[in-house]
C-alpha positions as semicolon CSV with decimal commas, in nm:
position;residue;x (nm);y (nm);z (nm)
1;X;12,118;2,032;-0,857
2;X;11,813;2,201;-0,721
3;X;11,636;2,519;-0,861
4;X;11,666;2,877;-0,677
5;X;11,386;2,948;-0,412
6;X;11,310;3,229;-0,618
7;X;11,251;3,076;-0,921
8;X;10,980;2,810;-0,749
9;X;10,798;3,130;-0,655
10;X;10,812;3,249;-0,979
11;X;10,654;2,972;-1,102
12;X;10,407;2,922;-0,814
13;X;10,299;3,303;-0,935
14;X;10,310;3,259;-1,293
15;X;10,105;2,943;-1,252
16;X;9,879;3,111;-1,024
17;X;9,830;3,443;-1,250
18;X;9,755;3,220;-1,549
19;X;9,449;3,067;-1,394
20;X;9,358;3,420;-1,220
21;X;9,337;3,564;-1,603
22;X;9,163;3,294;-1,763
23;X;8,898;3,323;-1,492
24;X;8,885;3,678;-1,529
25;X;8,889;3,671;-1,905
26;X;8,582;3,374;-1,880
27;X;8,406;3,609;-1,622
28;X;8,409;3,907;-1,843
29;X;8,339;3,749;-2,207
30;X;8,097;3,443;-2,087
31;X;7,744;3,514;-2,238
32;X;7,585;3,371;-1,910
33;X;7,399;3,648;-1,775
34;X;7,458;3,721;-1,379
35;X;7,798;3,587;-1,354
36;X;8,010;3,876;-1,397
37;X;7,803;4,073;-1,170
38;X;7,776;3,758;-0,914
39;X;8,196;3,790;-0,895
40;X;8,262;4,201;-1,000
41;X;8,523;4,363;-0,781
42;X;8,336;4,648;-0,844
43;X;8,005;4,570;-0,612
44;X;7,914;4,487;-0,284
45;X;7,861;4,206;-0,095
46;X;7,510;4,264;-0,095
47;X;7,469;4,301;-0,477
48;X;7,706;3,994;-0,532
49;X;7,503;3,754;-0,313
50;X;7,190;3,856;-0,477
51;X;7,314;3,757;-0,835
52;X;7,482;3,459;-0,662
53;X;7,096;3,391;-0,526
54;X;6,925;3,496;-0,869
55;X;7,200;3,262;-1,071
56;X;7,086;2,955;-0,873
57;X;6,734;3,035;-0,871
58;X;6,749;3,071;-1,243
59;X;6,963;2,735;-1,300
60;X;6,675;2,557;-1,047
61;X;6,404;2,629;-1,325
62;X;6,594;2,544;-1,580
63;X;6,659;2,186;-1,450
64;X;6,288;2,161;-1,326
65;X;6,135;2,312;-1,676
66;X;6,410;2,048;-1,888
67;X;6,325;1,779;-1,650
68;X;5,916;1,829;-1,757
69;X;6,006;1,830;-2,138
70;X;6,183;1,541;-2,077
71;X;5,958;1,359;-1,874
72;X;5,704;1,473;-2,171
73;X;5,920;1,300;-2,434
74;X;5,996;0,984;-2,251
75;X;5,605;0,918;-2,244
76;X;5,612;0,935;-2,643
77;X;5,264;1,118;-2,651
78;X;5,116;1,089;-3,016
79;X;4,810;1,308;-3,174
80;X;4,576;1,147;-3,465
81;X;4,531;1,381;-3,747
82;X;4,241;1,315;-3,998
83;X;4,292;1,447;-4,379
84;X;4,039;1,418;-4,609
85;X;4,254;1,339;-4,990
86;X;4,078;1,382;-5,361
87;X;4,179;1,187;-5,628
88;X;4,113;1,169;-5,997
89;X;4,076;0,771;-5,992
90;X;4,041;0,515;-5,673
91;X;4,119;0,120;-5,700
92;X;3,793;-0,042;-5,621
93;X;3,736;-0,204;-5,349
94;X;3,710;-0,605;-5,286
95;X;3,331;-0,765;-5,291
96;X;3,304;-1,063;-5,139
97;X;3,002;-1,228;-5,090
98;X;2,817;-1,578;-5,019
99;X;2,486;-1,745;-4,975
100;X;2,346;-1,765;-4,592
101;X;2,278;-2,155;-4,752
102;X;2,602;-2,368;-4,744
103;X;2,420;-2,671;-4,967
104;X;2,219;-2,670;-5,261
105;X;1,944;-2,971;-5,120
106;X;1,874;-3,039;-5,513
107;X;2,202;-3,174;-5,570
108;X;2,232;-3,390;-5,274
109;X;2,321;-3,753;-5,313
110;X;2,281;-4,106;-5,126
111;X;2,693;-4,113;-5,133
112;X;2,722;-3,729;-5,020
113;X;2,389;-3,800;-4,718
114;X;2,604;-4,151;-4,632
115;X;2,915;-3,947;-4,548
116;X;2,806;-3,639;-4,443
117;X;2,441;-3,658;-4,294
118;X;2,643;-3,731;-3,940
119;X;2,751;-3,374;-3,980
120;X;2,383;-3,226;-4,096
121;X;2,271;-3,435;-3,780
122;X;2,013;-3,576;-3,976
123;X;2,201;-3,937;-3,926
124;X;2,351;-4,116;-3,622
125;X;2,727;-4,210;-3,642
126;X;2,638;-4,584;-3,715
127;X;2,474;-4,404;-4,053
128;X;2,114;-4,478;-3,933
129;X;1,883;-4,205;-3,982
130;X;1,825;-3,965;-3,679
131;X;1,380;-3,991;-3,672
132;X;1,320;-3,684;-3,463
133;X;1,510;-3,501;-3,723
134;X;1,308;-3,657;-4,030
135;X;1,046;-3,599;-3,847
136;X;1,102;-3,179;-3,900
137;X;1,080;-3,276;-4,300
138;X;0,692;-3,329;-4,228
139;X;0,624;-3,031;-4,438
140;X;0,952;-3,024;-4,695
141;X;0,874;-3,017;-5,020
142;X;1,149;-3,247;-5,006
143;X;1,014;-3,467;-4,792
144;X;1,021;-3,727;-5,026
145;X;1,338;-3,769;-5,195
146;X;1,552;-3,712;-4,881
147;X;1,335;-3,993;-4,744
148;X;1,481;-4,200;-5,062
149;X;1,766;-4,100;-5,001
150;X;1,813;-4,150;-4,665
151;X;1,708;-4,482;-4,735
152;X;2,057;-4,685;-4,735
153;X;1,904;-5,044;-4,629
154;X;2,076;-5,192;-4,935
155;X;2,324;-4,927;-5,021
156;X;2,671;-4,953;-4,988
157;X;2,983;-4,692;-5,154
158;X;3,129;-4,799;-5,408
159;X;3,431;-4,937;-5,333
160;X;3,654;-4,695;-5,559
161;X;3,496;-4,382;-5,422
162;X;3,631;-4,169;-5,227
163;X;3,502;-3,880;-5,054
164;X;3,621;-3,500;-5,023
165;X;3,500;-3,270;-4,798
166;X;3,613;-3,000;-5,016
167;X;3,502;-3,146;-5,371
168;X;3,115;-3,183;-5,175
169;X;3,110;-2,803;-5,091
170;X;3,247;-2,707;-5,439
171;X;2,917;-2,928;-5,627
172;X;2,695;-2,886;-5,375
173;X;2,726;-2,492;-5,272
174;X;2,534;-2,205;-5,447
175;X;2,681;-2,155;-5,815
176;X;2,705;-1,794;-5,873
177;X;2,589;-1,875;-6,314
178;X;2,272;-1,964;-6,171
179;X;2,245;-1,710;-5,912
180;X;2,361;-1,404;-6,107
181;X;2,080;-1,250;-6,277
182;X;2,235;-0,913;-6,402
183;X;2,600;-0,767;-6,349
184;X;2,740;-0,418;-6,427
185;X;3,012;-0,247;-6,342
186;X;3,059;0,151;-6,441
187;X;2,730;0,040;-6,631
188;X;2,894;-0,176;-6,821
189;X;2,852;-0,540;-6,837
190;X;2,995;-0,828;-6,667
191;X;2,926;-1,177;-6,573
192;X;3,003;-1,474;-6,322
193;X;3,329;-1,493;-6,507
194;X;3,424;-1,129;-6,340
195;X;3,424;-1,327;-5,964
196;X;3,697;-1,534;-5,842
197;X;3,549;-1,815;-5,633
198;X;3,663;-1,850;-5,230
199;X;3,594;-2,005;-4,980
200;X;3,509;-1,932;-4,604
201;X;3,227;-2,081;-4,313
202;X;2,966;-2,001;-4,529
203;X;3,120;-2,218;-4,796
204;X;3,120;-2,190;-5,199
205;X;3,183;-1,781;-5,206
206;X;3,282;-1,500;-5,452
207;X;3,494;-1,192;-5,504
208;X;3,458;-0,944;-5,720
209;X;3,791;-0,774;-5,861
210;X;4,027;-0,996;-5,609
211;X;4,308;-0,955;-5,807
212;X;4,343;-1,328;-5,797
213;X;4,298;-1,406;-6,139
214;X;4,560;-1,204;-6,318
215;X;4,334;-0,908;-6,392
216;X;4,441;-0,545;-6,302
217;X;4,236;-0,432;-6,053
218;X;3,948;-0,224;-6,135
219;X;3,945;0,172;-6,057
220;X;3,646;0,445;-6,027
221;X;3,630;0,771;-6,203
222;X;3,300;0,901;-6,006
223;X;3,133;0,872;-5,730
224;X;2,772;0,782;-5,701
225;X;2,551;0,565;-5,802
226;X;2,614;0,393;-6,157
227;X;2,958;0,380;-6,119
228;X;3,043;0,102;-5,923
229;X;2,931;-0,273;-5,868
230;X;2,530;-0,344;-5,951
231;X;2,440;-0,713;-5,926
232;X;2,079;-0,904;-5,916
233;X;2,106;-1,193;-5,747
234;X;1,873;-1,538;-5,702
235;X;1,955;-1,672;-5,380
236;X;1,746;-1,974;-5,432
237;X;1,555;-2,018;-5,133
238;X;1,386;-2,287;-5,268
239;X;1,714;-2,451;-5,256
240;X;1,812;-2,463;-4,874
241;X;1,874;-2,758;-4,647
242;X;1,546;-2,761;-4,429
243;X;1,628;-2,681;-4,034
244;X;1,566;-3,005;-3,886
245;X;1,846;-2,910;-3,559
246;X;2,086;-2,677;-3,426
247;X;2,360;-2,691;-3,616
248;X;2,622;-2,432;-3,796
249;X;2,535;-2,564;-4,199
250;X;2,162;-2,482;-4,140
251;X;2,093;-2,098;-4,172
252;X;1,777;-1,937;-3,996
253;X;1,837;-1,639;-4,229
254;X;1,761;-1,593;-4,573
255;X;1,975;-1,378;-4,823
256;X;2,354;-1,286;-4,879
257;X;2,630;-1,195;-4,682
258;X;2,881;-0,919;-4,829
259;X;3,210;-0,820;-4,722
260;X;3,401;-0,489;-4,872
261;X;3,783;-0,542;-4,792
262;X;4,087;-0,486;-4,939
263;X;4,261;-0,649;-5,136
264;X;4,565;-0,738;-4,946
265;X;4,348;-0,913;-4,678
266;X;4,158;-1,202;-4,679
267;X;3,764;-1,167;-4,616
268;X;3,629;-1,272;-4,283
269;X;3,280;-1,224;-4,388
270;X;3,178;-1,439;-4,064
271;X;3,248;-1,217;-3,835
272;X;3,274;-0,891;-4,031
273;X;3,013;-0,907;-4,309
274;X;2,688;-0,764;-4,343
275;X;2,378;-0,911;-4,478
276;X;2,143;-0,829;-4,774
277;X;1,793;-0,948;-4,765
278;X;1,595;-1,070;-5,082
279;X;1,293;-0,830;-5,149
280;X;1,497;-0,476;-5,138
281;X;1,767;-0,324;-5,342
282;X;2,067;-0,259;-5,078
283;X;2,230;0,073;-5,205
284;X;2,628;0,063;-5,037
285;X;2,799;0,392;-4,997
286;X;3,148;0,321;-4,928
287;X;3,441;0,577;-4,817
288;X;3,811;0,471;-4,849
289;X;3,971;0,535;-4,542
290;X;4,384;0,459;-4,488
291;X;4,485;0,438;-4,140
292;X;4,875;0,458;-4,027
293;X;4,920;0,412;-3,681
294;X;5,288;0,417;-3,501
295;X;5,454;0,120;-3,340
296;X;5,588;0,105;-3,001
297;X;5,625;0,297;-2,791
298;X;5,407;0,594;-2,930
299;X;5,130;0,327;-3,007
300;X;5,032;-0,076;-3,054
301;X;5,048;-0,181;-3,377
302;X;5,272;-0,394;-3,575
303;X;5,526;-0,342;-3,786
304;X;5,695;-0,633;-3,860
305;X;5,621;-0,876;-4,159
306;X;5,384;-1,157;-4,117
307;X;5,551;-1,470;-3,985
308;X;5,329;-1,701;-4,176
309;X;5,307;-2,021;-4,435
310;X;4,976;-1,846;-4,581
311;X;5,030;-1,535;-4,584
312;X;5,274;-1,289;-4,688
313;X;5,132;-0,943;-4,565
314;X;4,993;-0,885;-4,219
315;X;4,628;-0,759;-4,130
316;X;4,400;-0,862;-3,887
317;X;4,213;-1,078;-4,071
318;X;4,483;-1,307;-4,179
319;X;4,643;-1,303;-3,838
320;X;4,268;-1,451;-3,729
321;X;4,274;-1,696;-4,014
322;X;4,598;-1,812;-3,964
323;X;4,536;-1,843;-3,603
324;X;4,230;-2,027;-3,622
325;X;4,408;-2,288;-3,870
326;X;4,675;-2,364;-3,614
327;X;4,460;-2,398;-3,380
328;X;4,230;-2,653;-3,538
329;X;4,549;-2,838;-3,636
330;X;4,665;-2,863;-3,318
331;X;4,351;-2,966;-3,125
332;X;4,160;-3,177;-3,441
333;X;4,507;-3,245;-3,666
334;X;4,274;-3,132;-3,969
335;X;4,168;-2,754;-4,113
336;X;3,841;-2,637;-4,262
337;X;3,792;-2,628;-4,619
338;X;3,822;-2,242;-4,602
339;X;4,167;-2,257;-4,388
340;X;4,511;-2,231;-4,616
341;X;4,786;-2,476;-4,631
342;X;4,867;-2,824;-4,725
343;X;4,707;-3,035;-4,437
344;X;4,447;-3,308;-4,411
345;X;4,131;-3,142;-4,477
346;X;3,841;-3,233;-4,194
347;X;3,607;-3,521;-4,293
348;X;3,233;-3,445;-4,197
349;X;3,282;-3,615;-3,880
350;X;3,549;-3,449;-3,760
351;X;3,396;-3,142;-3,868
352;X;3,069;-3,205;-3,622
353;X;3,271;-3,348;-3,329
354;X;3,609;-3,116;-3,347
355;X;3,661;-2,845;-3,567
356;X;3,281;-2,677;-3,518
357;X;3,284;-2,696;-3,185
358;X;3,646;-2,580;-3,147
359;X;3,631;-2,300;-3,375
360;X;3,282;-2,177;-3,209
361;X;3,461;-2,172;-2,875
362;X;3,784;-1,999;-2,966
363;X;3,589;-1,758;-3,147
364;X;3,329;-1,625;-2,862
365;X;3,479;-1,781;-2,551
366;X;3,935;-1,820;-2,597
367;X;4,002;-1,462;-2,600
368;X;4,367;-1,498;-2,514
369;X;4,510;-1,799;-2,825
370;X;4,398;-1,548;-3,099
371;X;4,557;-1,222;-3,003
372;X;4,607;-1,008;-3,323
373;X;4,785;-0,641;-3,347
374;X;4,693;-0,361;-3,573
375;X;4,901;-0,363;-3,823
376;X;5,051;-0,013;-3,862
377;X;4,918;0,029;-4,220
378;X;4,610;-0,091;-4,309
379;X;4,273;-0,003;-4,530
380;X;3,938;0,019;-4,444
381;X;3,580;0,106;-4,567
382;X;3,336;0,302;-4,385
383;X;2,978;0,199;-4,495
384;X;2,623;0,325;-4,508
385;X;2,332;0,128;-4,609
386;X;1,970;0,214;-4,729
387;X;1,734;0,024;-4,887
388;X;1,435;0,028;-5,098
389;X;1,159;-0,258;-5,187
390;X;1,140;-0,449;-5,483
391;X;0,988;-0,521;-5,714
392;X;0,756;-0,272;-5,725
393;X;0,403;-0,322;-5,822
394;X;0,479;-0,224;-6,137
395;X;0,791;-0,445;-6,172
396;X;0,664;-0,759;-6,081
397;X;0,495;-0,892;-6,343
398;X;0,778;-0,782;-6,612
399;X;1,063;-0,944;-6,398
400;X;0,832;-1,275;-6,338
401;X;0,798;-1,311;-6,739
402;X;1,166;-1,234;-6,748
403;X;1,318;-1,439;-6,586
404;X;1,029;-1,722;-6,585
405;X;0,918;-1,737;-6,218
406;X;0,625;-1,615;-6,033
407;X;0,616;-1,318;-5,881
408;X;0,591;-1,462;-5,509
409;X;0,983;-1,629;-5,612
410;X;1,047;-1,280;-5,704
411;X;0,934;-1,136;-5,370
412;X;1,094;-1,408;-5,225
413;X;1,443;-1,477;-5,393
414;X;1,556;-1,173;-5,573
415;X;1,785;-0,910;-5,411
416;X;1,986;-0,617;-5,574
417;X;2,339;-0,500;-5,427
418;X;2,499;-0,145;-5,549
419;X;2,813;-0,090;-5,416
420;X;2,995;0,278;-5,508
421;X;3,180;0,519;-5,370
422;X;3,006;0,839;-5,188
423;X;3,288;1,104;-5,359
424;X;3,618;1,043;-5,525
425;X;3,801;1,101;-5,196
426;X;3,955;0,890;-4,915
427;X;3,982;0,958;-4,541
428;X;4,370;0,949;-4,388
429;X;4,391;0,862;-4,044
430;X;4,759;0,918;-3,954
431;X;4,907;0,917;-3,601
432;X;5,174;1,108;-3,573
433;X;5,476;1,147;-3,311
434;X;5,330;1,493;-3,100
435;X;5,689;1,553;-2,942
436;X;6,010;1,454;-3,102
437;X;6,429;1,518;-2,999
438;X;6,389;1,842;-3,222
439;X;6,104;2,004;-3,000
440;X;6,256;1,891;-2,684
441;X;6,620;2,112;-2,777
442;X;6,408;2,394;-2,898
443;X;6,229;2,367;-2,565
444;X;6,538;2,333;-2,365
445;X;6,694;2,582;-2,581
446;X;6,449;2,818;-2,557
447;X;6,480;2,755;-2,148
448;X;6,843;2,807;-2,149
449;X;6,833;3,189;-2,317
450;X;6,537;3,276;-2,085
451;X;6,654;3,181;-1,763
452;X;7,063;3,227;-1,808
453;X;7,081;3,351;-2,150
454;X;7,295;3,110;-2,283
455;X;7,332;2,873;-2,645
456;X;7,506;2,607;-2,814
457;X;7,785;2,887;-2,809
458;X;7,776;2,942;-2,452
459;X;7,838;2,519;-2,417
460;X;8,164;2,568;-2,658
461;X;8,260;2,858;-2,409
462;X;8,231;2,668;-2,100
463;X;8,443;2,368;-2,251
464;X;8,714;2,639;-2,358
465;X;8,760;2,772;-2,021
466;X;8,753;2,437;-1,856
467;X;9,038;2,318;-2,121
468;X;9,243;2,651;-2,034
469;X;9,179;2,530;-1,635
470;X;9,264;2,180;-1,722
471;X;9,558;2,286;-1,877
472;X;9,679;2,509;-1,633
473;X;9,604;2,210;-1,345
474;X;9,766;1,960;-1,500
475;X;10,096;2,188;-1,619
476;X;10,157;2,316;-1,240
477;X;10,132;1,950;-1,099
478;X;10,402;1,854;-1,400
479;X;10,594;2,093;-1,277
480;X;10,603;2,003;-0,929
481;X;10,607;1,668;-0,968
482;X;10,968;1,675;-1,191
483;X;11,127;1,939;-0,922
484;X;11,372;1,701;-0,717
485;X;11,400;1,663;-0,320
486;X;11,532;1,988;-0,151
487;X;11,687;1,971;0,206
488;X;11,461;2,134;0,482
489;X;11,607;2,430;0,489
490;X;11,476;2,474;0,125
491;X;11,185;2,389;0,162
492;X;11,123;2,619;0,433
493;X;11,222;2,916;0,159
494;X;11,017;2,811;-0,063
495;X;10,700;2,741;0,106
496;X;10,709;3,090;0,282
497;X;10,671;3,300;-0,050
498;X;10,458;3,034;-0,177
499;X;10,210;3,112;0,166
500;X;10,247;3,462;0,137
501;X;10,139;3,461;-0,233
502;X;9,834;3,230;-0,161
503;X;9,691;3,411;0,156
504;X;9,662;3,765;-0,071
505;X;9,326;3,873;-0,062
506;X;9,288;3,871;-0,441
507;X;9,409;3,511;-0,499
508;X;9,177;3,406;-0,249
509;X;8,918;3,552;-0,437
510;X;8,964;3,404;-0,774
511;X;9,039;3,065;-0,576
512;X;8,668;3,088;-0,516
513;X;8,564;3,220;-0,835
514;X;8,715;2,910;-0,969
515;X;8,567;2,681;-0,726
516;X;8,217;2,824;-0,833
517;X;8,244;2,807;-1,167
518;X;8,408;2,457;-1,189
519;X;8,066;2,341;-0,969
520;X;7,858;2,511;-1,173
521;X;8,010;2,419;-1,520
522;X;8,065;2,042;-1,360
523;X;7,661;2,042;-1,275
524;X;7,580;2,193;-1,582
525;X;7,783;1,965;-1,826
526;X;7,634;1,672;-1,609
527;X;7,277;1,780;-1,721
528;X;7,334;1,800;-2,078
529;X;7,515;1,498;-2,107
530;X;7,245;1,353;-1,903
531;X;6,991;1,471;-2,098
532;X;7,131;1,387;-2,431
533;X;7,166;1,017;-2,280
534;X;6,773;1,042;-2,193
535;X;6,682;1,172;-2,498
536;X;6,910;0,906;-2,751
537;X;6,908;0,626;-2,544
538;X;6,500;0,561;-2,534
539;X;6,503;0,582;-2,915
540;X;6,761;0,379;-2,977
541;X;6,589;0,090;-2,728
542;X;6,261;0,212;-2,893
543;X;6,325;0,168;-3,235
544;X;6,482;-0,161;-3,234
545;X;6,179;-0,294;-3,023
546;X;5,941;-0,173;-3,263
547;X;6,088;-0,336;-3,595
C-alpha cells in the first residue's frame, strides 16, 4: 500500500520547516556576534558580505592568537623565583673536615712500609727501597728511622699477619683527640666525641653533627658569631710523610680541608671542599639556601629515587660516589677505603697501579661514565670567608705555655675554624611552571569573547543546534528510507512538489545558512577538540616521563 503524493510533500515540508526554524531560532539566540547580521533578511547584500568577511577575519585571529598560546605551552617555559624565609631555629649544617696529611709518619711501621711503601713510591715492587726517593729524606728529621725501617734485609711478616688497607689508614691517619685543641658549639663545650669519623681521599676524616651516631641534629637560635661551630685545631705538621715523589698520599699543602653539606649527602670534600691554613682564624659565614627545580620537560633534574646499594636518597654527590665505586670495580675489581659496599677493598698495590690512576682520569679526563642530574630538591650553603692572623703578638707566648709548644709550632700548626650562620634566614630558589592548562583557557577564553564574543555557553549552544540538525537529518532519511517502491507514475507526483518546494527562494536560503554554519561549527569544534588534545596529551606523556 503506498502513501498519498500529498502526504510525501507534507512531510518533505514539515521536515524541511523544522530545520528552517531551528536555524532561524540558532541565528537569532546564538551569542556569536556577526552571525545574525551575516544571514538577516533584513540587510543587503553588501552589509551581509561584510559581516560574512568580518566573521572570518575574526575566527582567523582567533586560531592564529590560540595557536601562539599553545605553541607557548607546549615549550613548558619556567621562571625561577628567589624568596628569602626567617625562621626562629635552623638545623645546623654538616662539618666535615680532614687533614691535607693522609699518614701520621710517627706511627709508621716495618710491616705497614713492607706492604705499602710500593704505594708511597718510596719502594720498588720487589720491596727494595727506591734510592732516588731516600735520597729526598737528606734533610728529614726522619731521616733516620725510616732508614731503619726501610731496612728489611732480615725482615720477613709474620706469618699470621695480615694486612688491611683500611685498618692502616684508621692507625695511621690524623686522630682528631690529639688534634682538637678547643671545641664549642653555641659557646658551649664539646669534644672529639661530638665528630663521627669518615672516610674519603684524604683518608681518616670527621663530621660534626652527621646525624650518624644517633644524636638529634643540632639547631641555631642566632646568627653570628658565637653561635655556631668554633674549633682549634693542631694539624701536626711535624707529622707528615716527607715529599720524596709525585704521588696522591703526599700533600704539597699544609692545613685542613672543610666541607659544609647537608646532611642527606655524603661529603665530597675532594672536589668540593675548601681549605683552612694554620696561622689564621678562618671565620665561615654560611646562608642556607633550598633549591627546587622541576623535572622534565620544564627543566633537568631528577625526580626519581636513587637506584643504588649505598644510598637511599639522591644528590649529586652520592650519584659521583656511587659512580666512581662502580667504576673502580669494574676496571680494578676492588673500591677505595672511602667507597661504600661490601667488596674487596684495594691493597696498596692495586691502589698505585689501578684505582689512583683510574679514579684521577675519570675524574678530570671521562666526562661522559659519571653523568649525574640535579636532583629536583636539594640543599646548599653559600659561603664567605675572611680571615685574621694568629696568634697575635700578644697571644703567643700564653698559647705556647698552654699547650706546651713553642711558639714557632704555634705559628706553624695551629688554625681556628668558626662556622655560623650570617642571619636566621634561608634563601628558596624555586622554579616554577610560568604557563600552565589554566592560563592557556583563560587566554583562549579571553580570545574567544574578544574576537566572536563567545564562552563555554556559546560551545553548549553550538552542540544544541547541531543535535536539533542531527536529529532532523537523520529523522527525514528514516523516513524515506521505510517509504516502499512507488510505480513511475508516482514518483513523478511526488518529486514535482518536492522540486517546487526546494527551488523557493527562502529554502534556498536557509539551505545555505545551514551549510555555513555546519562548516563553521564543524571547524570550530575541530579546534577545540584539537586543542584540548594538545593541551592534555603533552602532560600526560610529560608527567609519566618525569617520574
Amino acid at each position: 500500500m503506498t502513501n498519498p503524493p500529498g502526504i510525501s510533500c507534507a512531510l518533505k515540508m514539515t521536515l524541511t520547516h523544522s530545520a528552517k526554524d531551528t536555524t532561524t531560532a540558532f541565528i537569532l539566540r546564538t551569542k556569536v556576534h556577526g552571525l545574525k547580521h551575516a544571514f538577516s533578511p533584513y540587510k543587503s547584500k553588501t552589509q551581509r558580505l561584510f559581516w560574512l568577511l568580518a566573521i572570518f577575519v575574526c575566527l582567523g585571529l582567533l586560531f592564529t592568537w590560540s595557536r601562539n598560546r599553545i605553541l607557548y605551552l607546549l615549550s613548558y617555559p619556567a621562571v625561577t623565583k628567589i624568596y628569602l624565609v626567617w625562621s626562629h631555629n635552623m638545623t645546623f649544617p654538616a662539618i666535615t673536615f680532614c687533614n691535607q696529611n693522609l699518614l701520621r709518619v710517627s706511627s709508621l711501621t716495618k710491616a705497614d712500609l713492607y706492604h705499602s711503601g710500593y704505594w708511597m713510591d718510596i719502594m720498588h715492587l720487589n720491596h727494595t727501597v727506591n734510592r732516588q726517593s731516600v735520597s729526598m729524606l737528606k734533610h728529614s728529621r726522619h731521616r733516620e728511622r725510616m732508614l731503619h725501617l726501610l731496612d728489611f734485609s732480615n725482615y720477613s711478616p709474620p706469618p699470621d699477619y695480615q694486612f688491611s688497607t683500611t685498618e692502616m689508614i684508621d692507625r695511621l691517619g690524623h686522630q682528631l683527640e690529639d688534634m682538637l685543641l678547643d671545641c664549642r658549639f653555641r659557646g658551649e663545650n664539646c669534644t672529639y666525641k661530638n665528630f663521627t669519623p669518615i672516610y674519603t681521599r684524604y683518608g681518616k676524616c670527621y663530621t660534626f653533627n652527621s646525624g650518624l651516631d644517633g644524636n638529634p641534629l643540632l639547631t641555631t637560635l642566632k646568627g653570628g658569631t658565637g653561635n655556631g661551630l668554633e674549633i682549634m685545631l693542631d694539624i701536626q705538621q711535624d707529622e707528615y710523610l716527607p715529599v720524596w715523589g709525585d704521588t696522591d698520599e703526599t700533600s704539597y699543602e699544609a692545613g685542613i680541608k672543610v666541607q659544609i653539606h647537608s646532611q642527606d649527602e655524603p661529603p665530597f670534600i675532594d672536589q668540593l671542599g675548601f681549605g683552612v691554613a694554620p696561622g689564621f682564624q678562618t671565620f665561615v659565614s654560611c646562608q642556607q639556601q633550598l633549591l627546587q627545580y622541576l623535572p622534565p620537560p620544564w627543566g633537568d633534574c631528577r625526580s626519581e629515587p636513587m637506584d643504588s646499594e649505598y644510598f637511599s636518597t639522591y644528590s649529586i654527590t652520592a650519584c659521583r660516589i656511587d659512580c666512581e665505586t662502580r667504576y673502580l670495580l669494574e676496571n680494578c675489581n676492588c673500591r677505595m677505603v672511602h667507597m661504600p659496599g661490601t667488596s674487596t677493598v684495594c691493597t696498596p698495590e692495586q691502589y698505585k697501579d689501578c684505582a689512583d690512576p683510574a679514579l684521577d682520569f675519570l675524574v678530570e679526563k671521562d666526562n661522559d661514565y659519571c653523568v649525574c642530574e640535579t636532583p629536583c630538591n636539594m640543599t646548599r650553603y653559600g659561603k664567605e670567608l675572611s680571615m685574621v692572623k694568629i696568634p697575635s703578638k700578644a697571644s703567643a707566648k700564653y698559647l705556647a705555655k698552654k699547650f706546651n709548644k713553642t711558639e714557632q709550632y704555634i705559628a706553624d700548626n695551629i688554625l681556628v675554624l668558626d662556622i655560623f650562620f650570617e642571619a636566621l634566614n634561608y634563601e628558596k630558589i624555586e622554579q616554577k611552571k610560568a604557563y600552565e592548562v589554566a592560563g592557556l583557557l583563560g587566554d583562549i577564553g579571553g580570545q574567544m569573547g574578544l574576537f566572536i564574543g563567545a564562552s563555554v555557553l556559546t560551545i553548549l549552544e553550538i552542540f544544541d543546534y547541531l543535535y536539533e540538525v542531527f536529529k532532523d537529518k537523520v529523522l527525514g532519511y528514516l523516513l524515506r528510507k521505510r517509504r516502499p517502491q512507488r510505480s513511475a507514475s508516482d514518483n513523478l507526483v511526488i518529486v514535482l512538489p518536492v522540486l517546487l518546494c526546494m527551488h523557493k527562494k527562502e529554502e534556498m536560503f536557509f539551505v545555505c545558512v545551514d551549510v555555513f554554519i555546519i562548516s563553521v561549527v564543524f571547524f570550530y569544534c575541530f579546534w577545540i577538540v584539537l586543542l584540548n588534545a594538545a593541551c592534555i596529551l603533552p602532560f600526560v606523556f610529560g608527567s609519566n616521563s618525569g617520574k
